[in-house]
ChimeraX commands (.cxc) that place a marker at each C-alpha (Angstrom):
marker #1 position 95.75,120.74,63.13 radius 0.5
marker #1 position 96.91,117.38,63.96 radius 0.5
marker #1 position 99.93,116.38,65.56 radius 0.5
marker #1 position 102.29,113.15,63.78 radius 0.5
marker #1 position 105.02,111.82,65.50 radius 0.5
marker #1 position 108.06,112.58,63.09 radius 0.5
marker #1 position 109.52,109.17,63.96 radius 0.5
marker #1 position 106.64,106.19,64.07 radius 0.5
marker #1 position 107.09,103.42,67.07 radius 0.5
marker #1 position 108.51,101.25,65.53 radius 0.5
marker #1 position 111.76,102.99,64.72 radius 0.5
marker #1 position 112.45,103.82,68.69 radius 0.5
marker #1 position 111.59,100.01,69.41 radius 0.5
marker #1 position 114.52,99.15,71.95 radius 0.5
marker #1 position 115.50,97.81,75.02 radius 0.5
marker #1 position 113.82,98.70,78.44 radius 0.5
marker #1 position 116.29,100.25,81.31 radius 0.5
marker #1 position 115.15,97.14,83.13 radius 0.5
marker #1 position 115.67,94.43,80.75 radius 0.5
marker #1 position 117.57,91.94,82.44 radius 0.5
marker #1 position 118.49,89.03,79.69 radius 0.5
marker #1 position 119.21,86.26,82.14 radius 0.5
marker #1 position 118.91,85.78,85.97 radius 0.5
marker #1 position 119.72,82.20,87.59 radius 0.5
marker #1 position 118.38,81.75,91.88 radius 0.5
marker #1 position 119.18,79.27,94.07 radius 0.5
marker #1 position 118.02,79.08,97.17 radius 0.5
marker #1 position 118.66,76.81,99.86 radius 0.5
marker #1 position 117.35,76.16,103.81 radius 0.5
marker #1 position 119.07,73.51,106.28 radius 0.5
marker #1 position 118.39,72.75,109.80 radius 0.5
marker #1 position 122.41,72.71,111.43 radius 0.5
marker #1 position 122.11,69.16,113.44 radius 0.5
marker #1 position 122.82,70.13,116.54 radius 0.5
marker #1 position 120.58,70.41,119.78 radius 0.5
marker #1 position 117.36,68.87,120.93 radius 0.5
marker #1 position 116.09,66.66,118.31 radius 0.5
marker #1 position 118.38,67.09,116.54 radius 0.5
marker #1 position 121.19,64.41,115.71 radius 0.5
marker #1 position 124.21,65.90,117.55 radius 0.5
marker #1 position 123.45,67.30,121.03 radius 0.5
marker #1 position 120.16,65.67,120.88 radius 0.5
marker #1 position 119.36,66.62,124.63 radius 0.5
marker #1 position 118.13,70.27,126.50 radius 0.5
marker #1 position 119.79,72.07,128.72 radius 0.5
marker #1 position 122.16,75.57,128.87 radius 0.5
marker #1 position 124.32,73.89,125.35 radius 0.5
marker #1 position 121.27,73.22,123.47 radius 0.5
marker #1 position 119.88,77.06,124.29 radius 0.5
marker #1 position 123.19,78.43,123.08 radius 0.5
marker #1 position 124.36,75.77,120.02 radius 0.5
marker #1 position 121.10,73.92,119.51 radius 0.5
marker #1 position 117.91,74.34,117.25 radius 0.5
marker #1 position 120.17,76.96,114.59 radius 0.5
marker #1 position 119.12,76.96,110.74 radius 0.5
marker #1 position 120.77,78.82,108.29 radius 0.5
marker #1 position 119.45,80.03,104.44 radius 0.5
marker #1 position 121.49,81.15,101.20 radius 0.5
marker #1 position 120.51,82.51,98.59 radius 0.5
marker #1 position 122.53,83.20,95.06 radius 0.5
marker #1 position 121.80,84.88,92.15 radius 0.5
marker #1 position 123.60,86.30,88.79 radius 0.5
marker #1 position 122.22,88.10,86.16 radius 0.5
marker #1 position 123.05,90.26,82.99 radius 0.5
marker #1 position 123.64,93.95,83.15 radius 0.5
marker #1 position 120.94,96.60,82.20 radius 0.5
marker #1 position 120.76,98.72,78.99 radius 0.5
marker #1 position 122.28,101.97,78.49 radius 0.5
marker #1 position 122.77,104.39,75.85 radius 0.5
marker #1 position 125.18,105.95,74.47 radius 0.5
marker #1 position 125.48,110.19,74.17 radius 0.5
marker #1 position 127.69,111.88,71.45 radius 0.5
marker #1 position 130.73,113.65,72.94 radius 0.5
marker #1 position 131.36,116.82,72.36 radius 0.5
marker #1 position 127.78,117.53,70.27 radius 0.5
marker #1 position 125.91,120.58,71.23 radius 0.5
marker #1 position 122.15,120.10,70.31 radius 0.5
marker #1 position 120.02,123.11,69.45 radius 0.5
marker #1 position 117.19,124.41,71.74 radius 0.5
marker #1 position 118.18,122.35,75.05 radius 0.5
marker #1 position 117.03,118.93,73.00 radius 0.5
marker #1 position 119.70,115.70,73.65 radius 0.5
marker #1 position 121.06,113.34,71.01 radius 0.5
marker #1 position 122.24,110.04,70.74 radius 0.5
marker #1 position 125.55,108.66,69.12 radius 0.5
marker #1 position 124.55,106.50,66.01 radius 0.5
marker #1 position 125.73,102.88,65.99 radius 0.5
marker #1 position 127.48,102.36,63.03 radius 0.5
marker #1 position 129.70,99.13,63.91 radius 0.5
marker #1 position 130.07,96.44,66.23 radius 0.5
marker #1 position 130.40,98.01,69.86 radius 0.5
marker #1 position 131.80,94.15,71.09 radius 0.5
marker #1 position 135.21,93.91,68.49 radius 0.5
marker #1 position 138.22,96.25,69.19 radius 0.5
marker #1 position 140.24,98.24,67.05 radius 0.5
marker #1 position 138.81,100.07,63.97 radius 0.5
marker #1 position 138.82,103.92,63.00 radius 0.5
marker #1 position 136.53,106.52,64.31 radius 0.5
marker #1 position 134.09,107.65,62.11 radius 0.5
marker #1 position 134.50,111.85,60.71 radius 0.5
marker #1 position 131.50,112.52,62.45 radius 0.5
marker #1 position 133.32,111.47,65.73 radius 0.5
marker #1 position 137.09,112.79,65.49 radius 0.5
marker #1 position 137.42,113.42,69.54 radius 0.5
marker #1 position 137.36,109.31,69.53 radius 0.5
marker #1 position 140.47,108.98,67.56 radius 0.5
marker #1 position 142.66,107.87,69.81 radius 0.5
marker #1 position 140.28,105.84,71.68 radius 0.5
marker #1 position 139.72,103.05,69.42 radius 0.5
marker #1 position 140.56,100.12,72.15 radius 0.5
marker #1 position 142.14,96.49,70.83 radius 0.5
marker #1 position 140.42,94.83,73.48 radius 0.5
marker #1 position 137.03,95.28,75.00 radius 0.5
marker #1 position 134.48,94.15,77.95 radius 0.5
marker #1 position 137.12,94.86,80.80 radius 0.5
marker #1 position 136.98,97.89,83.33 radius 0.5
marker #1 position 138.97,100.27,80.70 radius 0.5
marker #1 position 137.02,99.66,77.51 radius 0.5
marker #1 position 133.54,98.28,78.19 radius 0.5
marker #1 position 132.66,98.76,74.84 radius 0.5
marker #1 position 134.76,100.49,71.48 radius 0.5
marker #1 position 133.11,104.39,71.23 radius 0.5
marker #1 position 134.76,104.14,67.50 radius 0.5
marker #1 position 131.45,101.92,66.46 radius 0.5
marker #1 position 129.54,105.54,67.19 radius 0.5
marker #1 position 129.13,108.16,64.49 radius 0.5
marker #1 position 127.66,111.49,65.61 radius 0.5
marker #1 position 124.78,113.39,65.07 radius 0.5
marker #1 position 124.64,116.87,63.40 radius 0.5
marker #1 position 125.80,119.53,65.78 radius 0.5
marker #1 position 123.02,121.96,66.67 radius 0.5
marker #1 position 125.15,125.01,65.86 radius 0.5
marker #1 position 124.59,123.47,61.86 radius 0.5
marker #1 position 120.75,123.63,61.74 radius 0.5
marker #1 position 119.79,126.39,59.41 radius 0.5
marker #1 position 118.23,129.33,61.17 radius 0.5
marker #1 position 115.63,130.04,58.03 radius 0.5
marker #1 position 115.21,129.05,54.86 radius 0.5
marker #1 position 115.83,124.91,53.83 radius 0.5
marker #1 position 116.44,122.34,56.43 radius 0.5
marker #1 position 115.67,124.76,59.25 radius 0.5
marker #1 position 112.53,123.08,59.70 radius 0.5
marker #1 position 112.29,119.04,60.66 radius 0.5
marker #1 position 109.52,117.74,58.03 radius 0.5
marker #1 position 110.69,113.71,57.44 radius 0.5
marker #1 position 111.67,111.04,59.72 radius 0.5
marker #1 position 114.95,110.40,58.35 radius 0.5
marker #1 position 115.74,114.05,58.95 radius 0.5
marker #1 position 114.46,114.06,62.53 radius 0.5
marker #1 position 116.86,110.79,62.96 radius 0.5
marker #1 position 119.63,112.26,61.51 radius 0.5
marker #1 position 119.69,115.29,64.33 radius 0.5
marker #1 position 118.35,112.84,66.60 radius 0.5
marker #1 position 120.95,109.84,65.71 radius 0.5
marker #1 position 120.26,106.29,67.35 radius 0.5
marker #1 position 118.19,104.82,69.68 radius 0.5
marker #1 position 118.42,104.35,73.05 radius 0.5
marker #1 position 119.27,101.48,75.26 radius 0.5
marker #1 position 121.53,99.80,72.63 radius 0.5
marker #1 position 123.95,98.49,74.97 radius 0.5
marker #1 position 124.12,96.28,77.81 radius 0.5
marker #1 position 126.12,96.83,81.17 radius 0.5
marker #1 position 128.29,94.80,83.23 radius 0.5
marker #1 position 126.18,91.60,84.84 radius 0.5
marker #1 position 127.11,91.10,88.25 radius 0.5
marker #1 position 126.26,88.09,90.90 radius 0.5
marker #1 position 125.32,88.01,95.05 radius 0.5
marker #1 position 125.62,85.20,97.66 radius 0.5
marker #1 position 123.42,86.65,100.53 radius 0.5
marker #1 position 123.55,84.21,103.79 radius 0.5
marker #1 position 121.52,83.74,107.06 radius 0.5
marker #1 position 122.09,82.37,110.29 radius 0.5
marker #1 position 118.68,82.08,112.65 radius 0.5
marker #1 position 116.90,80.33,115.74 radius 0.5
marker #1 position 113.57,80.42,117.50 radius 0.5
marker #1 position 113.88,80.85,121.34 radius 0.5
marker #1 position 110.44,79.35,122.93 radius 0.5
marker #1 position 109.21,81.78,125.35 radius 0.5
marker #1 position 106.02,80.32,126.51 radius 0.5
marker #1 position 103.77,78.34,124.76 radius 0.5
marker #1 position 103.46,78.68,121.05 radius 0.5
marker #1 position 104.84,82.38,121.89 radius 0.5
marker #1 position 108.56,82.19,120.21 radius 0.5
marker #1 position 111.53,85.14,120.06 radius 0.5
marker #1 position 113.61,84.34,116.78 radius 0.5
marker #1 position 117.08,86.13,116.23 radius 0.5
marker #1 position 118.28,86.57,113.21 radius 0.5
marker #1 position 121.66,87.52,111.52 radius 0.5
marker #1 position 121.93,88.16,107.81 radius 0.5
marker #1 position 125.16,88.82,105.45 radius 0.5
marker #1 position 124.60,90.28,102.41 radius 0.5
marker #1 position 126.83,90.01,99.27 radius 0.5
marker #1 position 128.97,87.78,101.73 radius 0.5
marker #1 position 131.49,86.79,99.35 radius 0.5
marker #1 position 132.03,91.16,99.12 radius 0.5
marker #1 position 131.61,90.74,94.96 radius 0.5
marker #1 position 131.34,94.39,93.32 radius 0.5
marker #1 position 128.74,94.90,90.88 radius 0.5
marker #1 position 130.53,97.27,88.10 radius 0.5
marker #1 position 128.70,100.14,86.77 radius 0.5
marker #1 position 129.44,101.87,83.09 radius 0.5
marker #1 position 131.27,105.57,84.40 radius 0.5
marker #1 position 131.08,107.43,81.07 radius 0.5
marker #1 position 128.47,106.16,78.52 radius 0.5
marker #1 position 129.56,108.70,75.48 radius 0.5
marker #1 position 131.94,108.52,72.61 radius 0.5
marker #1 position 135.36,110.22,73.30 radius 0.5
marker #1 position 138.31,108.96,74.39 radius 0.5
marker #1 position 136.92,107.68,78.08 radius 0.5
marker #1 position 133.67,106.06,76.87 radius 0.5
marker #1 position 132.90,102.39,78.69 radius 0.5
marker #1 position 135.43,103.52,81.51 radius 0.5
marker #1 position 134.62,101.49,84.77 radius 0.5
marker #1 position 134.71,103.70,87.51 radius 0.5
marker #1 position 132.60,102.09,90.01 radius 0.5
marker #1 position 129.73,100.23,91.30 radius 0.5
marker #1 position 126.04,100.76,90.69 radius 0.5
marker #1 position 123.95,102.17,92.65 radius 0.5
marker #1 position 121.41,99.90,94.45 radius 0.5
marker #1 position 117.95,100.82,96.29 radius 0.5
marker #1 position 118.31,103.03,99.32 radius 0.5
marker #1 position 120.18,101.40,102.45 radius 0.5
marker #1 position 121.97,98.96,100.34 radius 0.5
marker #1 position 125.83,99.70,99.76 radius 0.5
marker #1 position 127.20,97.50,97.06 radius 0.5
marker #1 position 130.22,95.93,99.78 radius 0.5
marker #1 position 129.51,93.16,102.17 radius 0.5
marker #1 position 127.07,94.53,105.26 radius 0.5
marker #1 position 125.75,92.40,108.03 radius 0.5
marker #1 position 122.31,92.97,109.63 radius 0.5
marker #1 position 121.18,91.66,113.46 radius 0.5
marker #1 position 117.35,91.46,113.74 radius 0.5
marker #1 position 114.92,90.02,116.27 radius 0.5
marker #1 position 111.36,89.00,116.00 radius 0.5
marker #1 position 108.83,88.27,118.36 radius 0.5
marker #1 position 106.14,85.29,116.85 radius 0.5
marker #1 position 102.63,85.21,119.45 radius 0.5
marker link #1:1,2 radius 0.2
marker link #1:2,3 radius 0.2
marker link #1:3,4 radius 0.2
marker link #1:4,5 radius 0.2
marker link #1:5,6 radius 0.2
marker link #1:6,7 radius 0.2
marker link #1:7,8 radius 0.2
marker link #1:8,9 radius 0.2
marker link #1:9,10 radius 0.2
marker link #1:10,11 radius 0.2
marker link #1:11,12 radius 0.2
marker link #1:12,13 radius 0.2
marker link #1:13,14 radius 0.2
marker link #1:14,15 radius 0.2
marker link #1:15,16 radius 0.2
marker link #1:16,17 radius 0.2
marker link #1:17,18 radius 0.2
marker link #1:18,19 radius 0.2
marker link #1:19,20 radius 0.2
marker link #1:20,21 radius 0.2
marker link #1:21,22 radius 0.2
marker link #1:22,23 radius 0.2
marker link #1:23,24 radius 0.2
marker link #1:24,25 radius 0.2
marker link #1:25,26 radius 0.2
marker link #1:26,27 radius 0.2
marker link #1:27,28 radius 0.2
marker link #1:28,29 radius 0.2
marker link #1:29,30 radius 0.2
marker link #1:30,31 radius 0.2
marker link #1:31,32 radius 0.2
marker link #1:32,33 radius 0.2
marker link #1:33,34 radius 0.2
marker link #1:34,35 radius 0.2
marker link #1:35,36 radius 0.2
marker link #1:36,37 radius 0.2
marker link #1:37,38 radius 0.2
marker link #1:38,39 radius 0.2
marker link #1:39,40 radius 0.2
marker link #1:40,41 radius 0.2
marker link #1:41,42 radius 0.2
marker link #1:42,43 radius 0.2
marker link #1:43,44 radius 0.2
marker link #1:44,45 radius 0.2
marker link #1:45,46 radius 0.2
marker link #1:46,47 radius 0.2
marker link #1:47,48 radius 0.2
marker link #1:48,49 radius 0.2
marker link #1:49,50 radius 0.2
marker link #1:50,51 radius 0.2
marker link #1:51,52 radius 0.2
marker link #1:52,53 radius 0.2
marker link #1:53,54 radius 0.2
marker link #1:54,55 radius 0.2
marker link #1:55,56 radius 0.2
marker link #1:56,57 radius 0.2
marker link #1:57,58 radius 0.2
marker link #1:58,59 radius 0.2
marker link #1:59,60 radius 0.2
marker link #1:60,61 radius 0.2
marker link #1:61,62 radius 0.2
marker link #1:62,63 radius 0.2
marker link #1:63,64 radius 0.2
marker link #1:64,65 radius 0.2
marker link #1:65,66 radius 0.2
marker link #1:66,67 radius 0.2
marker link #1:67,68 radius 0.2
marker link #1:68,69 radius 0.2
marker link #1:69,70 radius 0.2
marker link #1:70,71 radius 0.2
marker link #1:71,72 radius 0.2
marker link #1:72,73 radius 0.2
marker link #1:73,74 radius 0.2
marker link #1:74,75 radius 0.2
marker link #1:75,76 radius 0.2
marker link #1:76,77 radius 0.2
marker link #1:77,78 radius 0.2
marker link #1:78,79 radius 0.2
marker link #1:79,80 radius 0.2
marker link #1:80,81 radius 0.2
marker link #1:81,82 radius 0.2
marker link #1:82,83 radius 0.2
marker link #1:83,84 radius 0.2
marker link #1:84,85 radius 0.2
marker link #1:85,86 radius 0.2
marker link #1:86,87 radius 0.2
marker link #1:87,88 radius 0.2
marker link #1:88,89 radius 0.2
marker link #1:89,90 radius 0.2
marker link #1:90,91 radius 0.2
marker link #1:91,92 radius 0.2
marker link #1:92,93 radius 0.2
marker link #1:93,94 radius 0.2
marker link #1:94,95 radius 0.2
marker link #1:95,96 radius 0.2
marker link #1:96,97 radius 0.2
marker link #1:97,98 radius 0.2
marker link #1:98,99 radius 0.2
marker link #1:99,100 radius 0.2
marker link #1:100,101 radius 0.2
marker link #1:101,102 radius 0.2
marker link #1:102,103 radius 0.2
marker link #1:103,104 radius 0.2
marker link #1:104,105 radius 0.2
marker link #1:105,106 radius 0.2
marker link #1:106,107 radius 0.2
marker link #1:107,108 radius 0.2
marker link #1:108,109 radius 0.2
marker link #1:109,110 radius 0.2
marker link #1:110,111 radius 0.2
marker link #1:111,112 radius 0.2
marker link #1:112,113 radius 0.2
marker link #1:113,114 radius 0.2
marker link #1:114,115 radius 0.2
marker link #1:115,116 radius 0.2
marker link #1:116,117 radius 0.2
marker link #1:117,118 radius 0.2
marker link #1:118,119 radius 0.2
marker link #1:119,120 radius 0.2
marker link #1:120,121 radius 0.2
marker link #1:121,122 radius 0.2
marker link #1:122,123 radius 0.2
marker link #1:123,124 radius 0.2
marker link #1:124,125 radius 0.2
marker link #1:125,126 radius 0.2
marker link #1:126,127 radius 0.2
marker link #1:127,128 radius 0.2
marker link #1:128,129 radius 0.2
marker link #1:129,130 radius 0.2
marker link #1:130,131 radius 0.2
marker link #1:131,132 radius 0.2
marker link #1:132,133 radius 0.2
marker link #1:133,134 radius 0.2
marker link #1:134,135 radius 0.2
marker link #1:135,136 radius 0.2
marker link #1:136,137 radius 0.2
marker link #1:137,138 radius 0.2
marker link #1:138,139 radius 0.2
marker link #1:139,140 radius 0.2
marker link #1:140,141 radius 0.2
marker link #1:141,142 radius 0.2
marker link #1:142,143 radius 0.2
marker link #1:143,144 radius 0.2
marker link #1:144,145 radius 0.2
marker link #1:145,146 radius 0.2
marker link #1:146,147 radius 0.2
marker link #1:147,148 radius 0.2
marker link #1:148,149 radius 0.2
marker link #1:149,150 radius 0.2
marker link #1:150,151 radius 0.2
marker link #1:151,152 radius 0.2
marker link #1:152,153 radius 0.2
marker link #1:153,154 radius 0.2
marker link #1:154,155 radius 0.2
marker link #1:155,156 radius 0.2
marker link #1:156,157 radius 0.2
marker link #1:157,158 radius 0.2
marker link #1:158,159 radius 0.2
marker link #1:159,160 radius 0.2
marker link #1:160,161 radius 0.2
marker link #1:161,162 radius 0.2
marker link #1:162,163 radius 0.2
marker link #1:163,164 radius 0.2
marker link #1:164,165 radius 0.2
marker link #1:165,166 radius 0.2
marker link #1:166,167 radius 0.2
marker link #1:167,168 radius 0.2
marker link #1:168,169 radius 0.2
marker link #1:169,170 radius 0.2
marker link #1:170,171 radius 0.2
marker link #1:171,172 radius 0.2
marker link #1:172,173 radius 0.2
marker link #1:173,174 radius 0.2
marker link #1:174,175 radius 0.2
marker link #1:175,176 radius 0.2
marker link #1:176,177 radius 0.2
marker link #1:177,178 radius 0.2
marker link #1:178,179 radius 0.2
marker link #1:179,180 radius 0.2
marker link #1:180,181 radius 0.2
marker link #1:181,182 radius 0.2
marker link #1:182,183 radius 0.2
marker link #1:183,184 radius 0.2
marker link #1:184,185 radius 0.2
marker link #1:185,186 radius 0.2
marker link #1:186,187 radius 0.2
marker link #1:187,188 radius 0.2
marker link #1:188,189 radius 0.2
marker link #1:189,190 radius 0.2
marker link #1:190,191 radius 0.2
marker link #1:191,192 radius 0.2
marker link #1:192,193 radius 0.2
marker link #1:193,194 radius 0.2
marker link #1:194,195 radius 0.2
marker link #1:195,196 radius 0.2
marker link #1:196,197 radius 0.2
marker link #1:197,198 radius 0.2
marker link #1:198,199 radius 0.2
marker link #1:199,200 radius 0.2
marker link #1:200,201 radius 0.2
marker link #1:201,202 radius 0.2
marker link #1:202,203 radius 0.2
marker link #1:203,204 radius 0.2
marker link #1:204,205 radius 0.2
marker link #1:205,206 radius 0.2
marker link #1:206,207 radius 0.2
marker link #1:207,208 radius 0.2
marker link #1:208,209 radius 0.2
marker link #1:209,210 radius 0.2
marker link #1:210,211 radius 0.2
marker link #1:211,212 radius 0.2
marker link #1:212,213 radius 0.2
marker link #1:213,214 radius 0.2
marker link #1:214,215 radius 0.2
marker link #1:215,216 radius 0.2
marker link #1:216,217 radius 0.2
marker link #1:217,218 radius 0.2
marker link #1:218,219 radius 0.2
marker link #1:219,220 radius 0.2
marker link #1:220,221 radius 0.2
marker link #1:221,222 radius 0.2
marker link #1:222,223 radius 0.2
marker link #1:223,224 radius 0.2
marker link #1:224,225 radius 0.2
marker link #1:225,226 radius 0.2
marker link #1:226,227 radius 0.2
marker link #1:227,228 radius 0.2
marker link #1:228,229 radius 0.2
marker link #1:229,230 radius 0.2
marker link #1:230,231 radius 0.2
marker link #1:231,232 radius 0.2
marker link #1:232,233 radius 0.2
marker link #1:233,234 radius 0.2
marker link #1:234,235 radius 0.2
marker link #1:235,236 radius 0.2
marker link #1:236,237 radius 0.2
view
């Protein structure tokens, strides 16, 4: 007996949860002109250990958001399976009327989109067949054709894309000679300096508080979103 996938590739071809559209870096590196060598304080001595020989880095990014999808609200799927809400307008344009399939978004068909409220407009969503409607026996209990399997399915995943957000991450640093070619560098780093949030989608269905902003998004271990300073040292032999 072979098994066919009910729905070929090329119907779930979508977005990655990593696809990042766009992404601009700078980077910069400048010696501060002060101390030995330098052209201000250009002599040693007890001010050049404390104000000479610093450099500083920055770095700055901003990129697009990641995909999402989006879930039916208020859909209960048969056998523990999930579902996805159908795109059936343009998520980007406000207003509109909620499709039948959909009636718990009727009174959230926003006039304005892309802000923390209304990320997107749930009313371009229809929803898939509840579970509870799947014959038990006889026709249609059984999935046989692809556009029946997408029809209790309903859309891909991935459609949509978050909010984008941008960093300015800044260092100060110096190398204190120790003996020879033996050097002790300090270090102090500020990350997201300029304390920018990086918005993340709350509720990613299609009822009345789909595209809410509720906060940030989450970011690998040890890293909060808000501005956080770091002191570091480093021996060099």
């Amino acid at each position: 007996m072979r098994n066919v996938n009910l729905i070929p590739i090329r119907d779930e071809w979508t977005n990655s949860p990593y696809d990042i559209r766009q992404r601009v870096n700078f980077n910069g590196y400048y010696n501060l002109p002060f101390g030995e060598g330098r052209r201000f304080m250009n002599h040693s001595g007890v001010l050049d250990q404390v104000l000479g020989g610093w450099s500083t880095d920055l770095v700055f990014f901003a990129q697009t958001g990641k995909p999402f999808g989006v879930s039916p609200t208020g859909v209960t799927t048969a056998g523990g399976a999930s579902s996805r809400a159908t795109l059936i307008g343009d998520p980007w344009a406000g207003g509109g009327t909620p499709d039948p399939s959909n009636p718990i978004a009727a009174s959230a068909c926003p006039a304005t989109v892309h802000n923390k409220r209304n990320w997107y407009n749930p009313c371009a969503f229809a929803n898939p067949p509840a579970g509870s409607t799947i014959p038990k026996s006889g026709a249609g209990s059984q999935i046989t054709g692809e556009a029946q399997a997408i029809a209790y399915l309903g859309g891909k995943t991935n459609i949509l894309h978050g909010p984008g957000y941008q960093r300015v991450n800044m260092s100060l640093f110096k190398d204190f000679r120790v003996w020879r070619e033996n050097v002790f560098e300090f270090r102090a780093d500020s990350f997201n300096l300029l304390n920018e949030p990086s918005y993340a989608i709350g509720n990613s269905g299609d009822g009345p508080t789909a595209g809410q902003i509720t906060g940030t998004q989450s970011m690998q271990s040890n890293t909060p979103d808000a501005r956080f300073f770091q002191l570091s040292a480093k021996f060099k032999f």
